[in-house]
N, C-alpha and C positions, 0 to 999 in steps of 0.2 A: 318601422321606427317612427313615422312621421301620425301614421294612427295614435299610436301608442303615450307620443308625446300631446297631441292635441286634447287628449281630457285632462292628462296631468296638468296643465295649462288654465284648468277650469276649477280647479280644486284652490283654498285659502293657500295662500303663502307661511302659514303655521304650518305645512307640512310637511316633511322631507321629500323629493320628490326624485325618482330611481325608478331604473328602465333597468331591470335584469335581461340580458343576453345570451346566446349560445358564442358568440365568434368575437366579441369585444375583446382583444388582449390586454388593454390595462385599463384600471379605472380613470373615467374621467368625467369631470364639468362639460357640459356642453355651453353652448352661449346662454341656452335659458334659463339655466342654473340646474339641471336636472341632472341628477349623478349617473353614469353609465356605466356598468361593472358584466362582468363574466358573472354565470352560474356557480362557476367553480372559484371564482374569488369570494363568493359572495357565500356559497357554502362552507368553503375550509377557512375562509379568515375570519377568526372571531371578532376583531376590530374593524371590520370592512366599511361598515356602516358608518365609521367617525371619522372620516376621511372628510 
């Protein structure tokens, strides 16, 4: 997680920035603003992304 988060960290702030998961059970904020979701939220919820 902490790999995965340190480039999105590097990238402009114009950009959504999401850690898809195997084991995450609900979406969430992290403190860096970075959205953390499940696979499977992220594939069957059409709205997942506007959270």
């Amino acid at each position: 997680m902490e790999q995965e988060q340190r480039s999105l960290m590097l990238t402009d702030d114009a950009f959504k920035k999401i850690i898809i998961t195997k084991e995450t059970p609900a979406p969430y904020y992290n403190d860096d603003g970075v959205l953390v979701m499940s696979v499977y939220d992220f594939l069957l919820n059409p709205n997942s992304l506007e959270q």
